[in-house]
MDAnalysis code that builds the backbone (N, CA, C; Angstrom):
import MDAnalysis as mda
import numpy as np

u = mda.Universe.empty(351, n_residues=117, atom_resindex=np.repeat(np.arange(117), 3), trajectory=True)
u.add_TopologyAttr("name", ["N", "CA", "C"] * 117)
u.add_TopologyAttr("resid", np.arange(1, 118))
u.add_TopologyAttr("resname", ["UNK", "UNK", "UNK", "UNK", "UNK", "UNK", "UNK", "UNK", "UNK", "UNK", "UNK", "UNK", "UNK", "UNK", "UNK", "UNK", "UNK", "UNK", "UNK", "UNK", "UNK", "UNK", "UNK", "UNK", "UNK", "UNK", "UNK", "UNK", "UNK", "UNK", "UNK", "UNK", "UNK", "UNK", "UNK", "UNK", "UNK", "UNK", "UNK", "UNK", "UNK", "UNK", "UNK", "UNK", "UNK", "UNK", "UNK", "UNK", "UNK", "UNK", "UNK", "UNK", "UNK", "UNK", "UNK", "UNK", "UNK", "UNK", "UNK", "UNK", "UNK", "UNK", "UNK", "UNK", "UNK", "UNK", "UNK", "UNK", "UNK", "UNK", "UNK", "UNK", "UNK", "UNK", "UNK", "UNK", "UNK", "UNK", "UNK", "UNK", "UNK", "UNK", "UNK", "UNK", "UNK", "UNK", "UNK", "UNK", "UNK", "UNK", "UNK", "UNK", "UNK", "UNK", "UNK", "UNK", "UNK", "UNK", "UNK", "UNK", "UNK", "UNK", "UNK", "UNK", "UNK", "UNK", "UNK", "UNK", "UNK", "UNK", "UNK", "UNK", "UNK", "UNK", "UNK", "UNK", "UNK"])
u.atoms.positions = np.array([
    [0.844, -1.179, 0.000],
    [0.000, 0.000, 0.000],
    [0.885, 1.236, 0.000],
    [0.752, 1.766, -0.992],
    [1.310, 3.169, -0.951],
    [1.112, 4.267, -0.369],
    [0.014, 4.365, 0.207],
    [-0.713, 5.724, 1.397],
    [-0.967, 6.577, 0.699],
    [-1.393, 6.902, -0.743],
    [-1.766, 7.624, -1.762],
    [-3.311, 7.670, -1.347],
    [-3.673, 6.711, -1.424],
    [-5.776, 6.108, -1.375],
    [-5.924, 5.007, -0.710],
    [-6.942, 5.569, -0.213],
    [-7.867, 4.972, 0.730],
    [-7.631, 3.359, 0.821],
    [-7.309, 2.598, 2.098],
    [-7.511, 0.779, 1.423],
    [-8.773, 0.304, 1.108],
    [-9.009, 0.041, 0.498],
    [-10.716, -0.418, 0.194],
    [-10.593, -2.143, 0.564],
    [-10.914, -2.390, 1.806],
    [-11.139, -3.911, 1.832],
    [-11.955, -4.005, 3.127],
    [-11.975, -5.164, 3.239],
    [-12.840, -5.401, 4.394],
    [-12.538, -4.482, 5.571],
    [-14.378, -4.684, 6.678],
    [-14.052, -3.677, 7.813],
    [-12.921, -3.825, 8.789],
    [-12.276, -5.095, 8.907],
    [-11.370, -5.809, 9.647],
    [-10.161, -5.372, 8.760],
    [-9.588, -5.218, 7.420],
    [-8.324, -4.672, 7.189],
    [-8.611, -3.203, 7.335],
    [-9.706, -2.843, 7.384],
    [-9.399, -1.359, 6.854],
    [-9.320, -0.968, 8.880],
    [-9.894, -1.598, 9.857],
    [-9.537, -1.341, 11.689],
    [-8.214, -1.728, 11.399],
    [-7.528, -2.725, 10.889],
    [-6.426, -3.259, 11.228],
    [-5.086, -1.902, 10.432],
    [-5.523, -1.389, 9.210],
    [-4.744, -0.338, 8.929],
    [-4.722, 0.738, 10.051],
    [-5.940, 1.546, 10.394],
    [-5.891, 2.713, 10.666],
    [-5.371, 2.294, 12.410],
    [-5.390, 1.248, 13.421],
    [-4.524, 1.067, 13.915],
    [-3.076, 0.841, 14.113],
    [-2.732, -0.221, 12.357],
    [-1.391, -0.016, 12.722],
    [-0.639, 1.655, 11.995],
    [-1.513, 2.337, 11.567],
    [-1.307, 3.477, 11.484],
    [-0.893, 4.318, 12.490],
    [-1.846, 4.358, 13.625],
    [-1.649, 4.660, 15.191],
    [-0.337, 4.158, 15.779],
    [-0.286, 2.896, 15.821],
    [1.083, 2.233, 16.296],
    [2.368, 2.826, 15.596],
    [2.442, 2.968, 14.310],
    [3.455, 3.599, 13.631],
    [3.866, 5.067, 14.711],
    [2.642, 6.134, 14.741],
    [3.000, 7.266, 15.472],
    [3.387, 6.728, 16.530],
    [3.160, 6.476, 17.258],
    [3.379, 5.910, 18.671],
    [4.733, 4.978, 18.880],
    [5.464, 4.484, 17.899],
    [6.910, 3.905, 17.880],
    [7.375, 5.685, 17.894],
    [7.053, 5.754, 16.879],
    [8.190, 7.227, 16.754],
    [7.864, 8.292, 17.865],
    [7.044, 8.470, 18.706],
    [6.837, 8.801, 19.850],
    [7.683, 8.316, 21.036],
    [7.633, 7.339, 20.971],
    [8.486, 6.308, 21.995],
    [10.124, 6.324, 21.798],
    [10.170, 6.213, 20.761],
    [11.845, 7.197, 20.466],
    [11.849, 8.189, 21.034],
    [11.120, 9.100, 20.953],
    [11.318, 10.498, 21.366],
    [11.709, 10.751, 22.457],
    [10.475, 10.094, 23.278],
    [10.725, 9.890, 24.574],
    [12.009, 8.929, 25.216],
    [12.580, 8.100, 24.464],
    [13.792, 7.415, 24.845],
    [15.148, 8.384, 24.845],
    [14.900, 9.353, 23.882],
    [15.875, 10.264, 23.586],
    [15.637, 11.479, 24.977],
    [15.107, 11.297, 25.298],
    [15.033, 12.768, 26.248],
    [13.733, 13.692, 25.576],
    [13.097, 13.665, 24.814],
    [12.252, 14.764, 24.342],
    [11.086, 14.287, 24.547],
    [10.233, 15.750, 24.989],
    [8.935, 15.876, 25.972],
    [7.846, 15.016, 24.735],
    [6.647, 14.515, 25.556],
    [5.647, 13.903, 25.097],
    [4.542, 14.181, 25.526],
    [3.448, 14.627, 24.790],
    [2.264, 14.647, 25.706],
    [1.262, 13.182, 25.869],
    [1.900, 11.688, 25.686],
    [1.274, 10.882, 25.954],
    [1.243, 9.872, 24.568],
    [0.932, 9.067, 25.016],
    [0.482, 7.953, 23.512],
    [-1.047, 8.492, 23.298],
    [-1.461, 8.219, 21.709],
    [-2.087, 8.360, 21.048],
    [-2.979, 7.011, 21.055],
    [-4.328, 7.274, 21.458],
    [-5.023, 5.986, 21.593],
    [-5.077, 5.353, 20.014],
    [-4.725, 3.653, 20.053],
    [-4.665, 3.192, 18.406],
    [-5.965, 2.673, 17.990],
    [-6.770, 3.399, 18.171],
    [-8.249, 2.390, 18.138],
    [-8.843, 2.801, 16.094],
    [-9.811, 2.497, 15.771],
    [-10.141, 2.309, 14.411],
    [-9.970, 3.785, 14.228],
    [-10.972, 4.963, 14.451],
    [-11.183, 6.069, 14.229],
    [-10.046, 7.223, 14.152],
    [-9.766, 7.132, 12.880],
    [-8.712, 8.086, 12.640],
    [-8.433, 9.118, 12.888],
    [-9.969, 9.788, 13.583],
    [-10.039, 11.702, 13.994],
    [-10.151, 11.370, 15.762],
    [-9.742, 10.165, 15.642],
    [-9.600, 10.117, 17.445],
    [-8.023, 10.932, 18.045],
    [-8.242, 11.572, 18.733],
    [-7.206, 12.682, 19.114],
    [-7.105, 11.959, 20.990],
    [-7.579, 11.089, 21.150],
    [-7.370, 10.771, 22.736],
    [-5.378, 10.566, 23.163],
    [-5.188, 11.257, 23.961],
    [-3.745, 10.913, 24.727],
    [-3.955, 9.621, 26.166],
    [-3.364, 8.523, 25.836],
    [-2.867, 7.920, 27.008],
    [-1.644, 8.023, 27.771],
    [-1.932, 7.823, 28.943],
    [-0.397, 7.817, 29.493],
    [0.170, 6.440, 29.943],
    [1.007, 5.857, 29.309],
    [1.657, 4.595, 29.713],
    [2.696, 4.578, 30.129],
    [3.319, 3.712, 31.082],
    [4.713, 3.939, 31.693],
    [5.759, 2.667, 30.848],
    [7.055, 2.902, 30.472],
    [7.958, 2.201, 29.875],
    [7.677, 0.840, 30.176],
    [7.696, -0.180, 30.909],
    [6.891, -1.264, 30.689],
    [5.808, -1.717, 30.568],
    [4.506, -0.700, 30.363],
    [3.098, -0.918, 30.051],
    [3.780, -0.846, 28.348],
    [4.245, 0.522, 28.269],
    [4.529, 0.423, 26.429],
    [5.503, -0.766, 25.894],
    [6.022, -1.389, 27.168],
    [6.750, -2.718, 26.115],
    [5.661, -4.040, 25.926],
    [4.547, -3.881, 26.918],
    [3.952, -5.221, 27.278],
    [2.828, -4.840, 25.820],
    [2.364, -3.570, 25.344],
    [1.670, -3.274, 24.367],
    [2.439, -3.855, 23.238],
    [3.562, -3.519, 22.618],
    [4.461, -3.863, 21.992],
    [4.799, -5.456, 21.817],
    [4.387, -5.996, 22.570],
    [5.375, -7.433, 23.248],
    [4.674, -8.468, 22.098],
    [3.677, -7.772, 20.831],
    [2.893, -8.560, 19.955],
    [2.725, -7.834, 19.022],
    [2.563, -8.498, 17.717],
    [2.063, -6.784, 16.647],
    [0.870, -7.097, 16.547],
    [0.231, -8.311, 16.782],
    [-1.468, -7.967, 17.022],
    [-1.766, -7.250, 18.276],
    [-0.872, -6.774, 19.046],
    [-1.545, -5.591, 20.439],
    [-1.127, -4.361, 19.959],
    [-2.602, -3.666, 20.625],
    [-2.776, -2.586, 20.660],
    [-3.219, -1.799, 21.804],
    [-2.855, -0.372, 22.473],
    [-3.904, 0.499, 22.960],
    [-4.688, 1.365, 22.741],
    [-5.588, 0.948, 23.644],
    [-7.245, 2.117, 22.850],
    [-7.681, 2.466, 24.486],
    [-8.386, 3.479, 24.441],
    [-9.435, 4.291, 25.423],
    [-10.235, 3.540, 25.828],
    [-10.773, 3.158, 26.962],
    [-12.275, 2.522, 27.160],
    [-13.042, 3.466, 26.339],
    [-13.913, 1.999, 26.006],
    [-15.312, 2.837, 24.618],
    [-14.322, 2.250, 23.684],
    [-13.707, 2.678, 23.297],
    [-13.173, 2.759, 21.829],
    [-12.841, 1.014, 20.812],
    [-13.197, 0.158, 22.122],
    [-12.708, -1.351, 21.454],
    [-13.670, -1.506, 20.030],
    [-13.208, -2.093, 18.886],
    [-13.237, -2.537, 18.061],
    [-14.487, -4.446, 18.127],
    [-15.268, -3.835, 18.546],
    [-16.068, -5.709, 19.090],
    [-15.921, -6.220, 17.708],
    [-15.748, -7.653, 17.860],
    [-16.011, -8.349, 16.323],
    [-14.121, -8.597, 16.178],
    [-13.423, -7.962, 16.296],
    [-12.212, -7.590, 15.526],
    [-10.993, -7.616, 16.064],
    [-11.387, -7.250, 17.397],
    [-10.607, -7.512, 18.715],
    [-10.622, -7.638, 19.798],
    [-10.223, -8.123, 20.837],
    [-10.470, -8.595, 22.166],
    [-9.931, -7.660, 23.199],
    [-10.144, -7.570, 24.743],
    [-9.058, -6.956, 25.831],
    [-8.877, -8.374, 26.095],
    [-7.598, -8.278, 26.794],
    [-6.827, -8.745, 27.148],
    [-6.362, -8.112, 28.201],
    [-6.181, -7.445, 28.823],
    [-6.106, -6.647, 29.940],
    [-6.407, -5.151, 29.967],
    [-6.967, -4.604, 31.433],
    [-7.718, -3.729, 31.448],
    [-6.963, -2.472, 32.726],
    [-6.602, -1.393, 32.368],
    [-5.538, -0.717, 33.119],
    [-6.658, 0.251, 33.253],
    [-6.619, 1.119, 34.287],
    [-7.427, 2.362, 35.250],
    [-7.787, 3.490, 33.701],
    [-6.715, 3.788, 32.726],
    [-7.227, 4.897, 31.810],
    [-7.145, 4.106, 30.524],
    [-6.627, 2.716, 30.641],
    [-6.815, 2.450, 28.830],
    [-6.840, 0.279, 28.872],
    [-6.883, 0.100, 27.755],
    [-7.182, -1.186, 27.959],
    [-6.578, -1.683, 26.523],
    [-6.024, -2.755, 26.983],
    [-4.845, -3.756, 26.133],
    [-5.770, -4.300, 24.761],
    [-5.541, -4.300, 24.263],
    [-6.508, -5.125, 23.093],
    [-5.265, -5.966, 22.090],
    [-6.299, -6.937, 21.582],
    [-5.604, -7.950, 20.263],
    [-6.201, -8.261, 19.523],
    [-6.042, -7.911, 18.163],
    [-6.188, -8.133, 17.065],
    [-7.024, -9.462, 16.822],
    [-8.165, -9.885, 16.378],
    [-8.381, -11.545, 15.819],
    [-8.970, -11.648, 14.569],
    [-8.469, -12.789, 13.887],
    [-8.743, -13.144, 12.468],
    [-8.033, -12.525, 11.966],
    [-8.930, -12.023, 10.835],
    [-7.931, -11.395, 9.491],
    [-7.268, -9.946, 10.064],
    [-8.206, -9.239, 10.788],
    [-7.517, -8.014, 11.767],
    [-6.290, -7.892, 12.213],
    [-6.033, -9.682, 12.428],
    [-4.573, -9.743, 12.971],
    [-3.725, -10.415, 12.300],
    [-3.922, -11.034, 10.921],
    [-3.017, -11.253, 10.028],
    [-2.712, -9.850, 9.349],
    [-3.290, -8.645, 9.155],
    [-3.415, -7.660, 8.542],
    [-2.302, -6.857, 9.708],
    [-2.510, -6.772, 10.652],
    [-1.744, -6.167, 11.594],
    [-0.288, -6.166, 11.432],
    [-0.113, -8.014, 11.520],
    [1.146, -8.436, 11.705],
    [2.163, -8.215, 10.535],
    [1.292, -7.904, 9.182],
    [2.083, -8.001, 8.187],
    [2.141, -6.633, 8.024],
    [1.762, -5.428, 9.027],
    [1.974, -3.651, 8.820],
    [3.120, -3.550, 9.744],
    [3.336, -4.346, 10.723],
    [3.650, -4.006, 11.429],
    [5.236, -3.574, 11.339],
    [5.720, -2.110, 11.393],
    [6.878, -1.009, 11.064],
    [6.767, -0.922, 9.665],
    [5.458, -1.275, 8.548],
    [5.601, -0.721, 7.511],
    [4.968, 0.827, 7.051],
    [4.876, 1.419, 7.879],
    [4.088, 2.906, 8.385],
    [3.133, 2.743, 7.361],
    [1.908, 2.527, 7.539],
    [0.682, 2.481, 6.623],
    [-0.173, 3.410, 7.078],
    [-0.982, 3.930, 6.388],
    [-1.827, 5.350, 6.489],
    [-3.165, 5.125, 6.610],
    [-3.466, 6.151, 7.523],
    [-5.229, 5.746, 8.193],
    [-6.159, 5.785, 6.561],
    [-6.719, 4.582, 6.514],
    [-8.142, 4.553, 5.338],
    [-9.357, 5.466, 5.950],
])
């Protein structure tokens, strides 16, 4: 996918893009913050691309998110039913994973910076 247009495929690749879209910002965020430079929080990775929510995760919540490329974080409210599961549930945000094609779609974006559909 070139990030020119829109992905046109199912509702499960097109959640599974505009999350690992999210995840993309959120690596390069996480650099930032490894380097010394200020952050105002992770970016919730849930389907909705005009979602502007900030989480705050601490360096091993963001590795245990990481620790899969079918995981993701999203906002309570924001889970994806049908598409993905929690898996664990933290005071401001909640762990989710990818299932089915959502998460073959995931795994194969995953550090290829793909662009919200």
């Amino acid at each position: 996918m070139d990030g020119s247009q829109p992905h046109a495929g199912s509702r499960e690749e097109r959640i599974a893009y505009n999350e690992a879209w999210f995840r993309d910002l959120n690596e390069r965020k996480a650099q930032w913050m490894a380097q010394g430079l200020a952050s105002g929080g992770f970016r919730c990775e849930c389907a909705d691309v005009d979602c502007f929510v900030r989480l705050r995760l601490s360096p091993p919540q963001w590795e245990e998110v990481r620790s899969r490329p079918n995981r993701f974080v999203v906002a309570p409210d924001h889970v994806a039913h049908g598409v993905e599961i929690v898996v664990k549930e933290y005071p401001d945000f909640l762990l989710v994973e990818k299932q089915g094609e959502a998460a073959r779609v995931a795994e194969e974006l995953e550090g290829a910076g793909p662009r919200p559909t």
